[in-house]
C-alpha positions as CSV (number, residue, x, y, z in Angstrom):
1,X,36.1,153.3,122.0
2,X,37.6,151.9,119.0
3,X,40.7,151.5,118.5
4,X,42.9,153.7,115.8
5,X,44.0,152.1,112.8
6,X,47.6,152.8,111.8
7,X,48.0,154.6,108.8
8,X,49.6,152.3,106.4
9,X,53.5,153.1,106.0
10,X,55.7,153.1,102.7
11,X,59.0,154.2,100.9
12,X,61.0,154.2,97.8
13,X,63.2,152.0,96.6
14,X,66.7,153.9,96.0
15,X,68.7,150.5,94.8
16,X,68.2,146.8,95.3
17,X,71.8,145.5,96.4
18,X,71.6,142.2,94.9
19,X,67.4,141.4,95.6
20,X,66.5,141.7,92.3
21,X,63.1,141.5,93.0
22,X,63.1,144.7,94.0
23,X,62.6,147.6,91.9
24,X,64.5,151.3,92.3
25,X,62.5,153.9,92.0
26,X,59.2,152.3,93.1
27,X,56.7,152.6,96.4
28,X,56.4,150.3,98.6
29,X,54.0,149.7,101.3
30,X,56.0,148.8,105.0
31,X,54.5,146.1,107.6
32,X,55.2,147.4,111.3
33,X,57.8,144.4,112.0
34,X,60.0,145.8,115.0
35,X,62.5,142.9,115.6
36,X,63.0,143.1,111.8
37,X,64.1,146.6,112.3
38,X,66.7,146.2,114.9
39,X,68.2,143.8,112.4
40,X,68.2,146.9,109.9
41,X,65.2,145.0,107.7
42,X,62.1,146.2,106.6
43,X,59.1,144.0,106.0
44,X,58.2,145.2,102.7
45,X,55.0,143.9,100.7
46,X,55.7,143.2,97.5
47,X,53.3,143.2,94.3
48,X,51.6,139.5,94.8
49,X,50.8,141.3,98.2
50,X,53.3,139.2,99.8
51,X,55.5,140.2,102.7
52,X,59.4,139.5,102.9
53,X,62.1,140.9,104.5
54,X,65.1,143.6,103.1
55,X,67.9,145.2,103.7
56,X,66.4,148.9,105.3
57,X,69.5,150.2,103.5
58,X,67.5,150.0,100.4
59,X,64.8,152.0,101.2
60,X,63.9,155.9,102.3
61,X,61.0,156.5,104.2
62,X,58.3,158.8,102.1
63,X,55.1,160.3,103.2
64,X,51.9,160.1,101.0
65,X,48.8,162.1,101.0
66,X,46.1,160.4,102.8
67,X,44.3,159.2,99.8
68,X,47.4,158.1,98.1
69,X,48.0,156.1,100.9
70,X,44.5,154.6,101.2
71,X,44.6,153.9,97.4
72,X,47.6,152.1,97.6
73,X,47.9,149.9,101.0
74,X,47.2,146.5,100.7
75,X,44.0,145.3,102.2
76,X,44.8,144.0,105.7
């Protein structure tokens, strides 16, 4: 049997607290990163399709349509 692949993750930006790289109001694509997350970080894939770490504080969860998702994830 194969195994599944994880549907790929993402939320909105609602500020950027000082990481100016970061853009409110836009969709981002989340990297399962669970020590991150106990830190209150989110591994967050930016446009270069680079991962880095933020504050979780700036983001809300969202959930996309299948092919939404599929159209934007970032080829793993």
């Amino acid at each position: 049997m194969k195994p599944r692949k994880l549907q790929p993750k993402f939320v909105l930006c609602i500020r950027n607290d000082g990481c100016d790289d970061l853009e409110p109001r836009k969709v981002y694509q989340v990297l399962e990163d669970p020590s991150a997350r106990e830190e209150g970080y989110l591994r967050v894939v930016d446009e270069s399709g680079e991962d880095y770490l933020y504050p979780a504080k700036c983001f809300a969860a969202i959930d996309l349509p299948k092919a939404a998702a599929k159209a934007l994830a970032v080829p793993a």
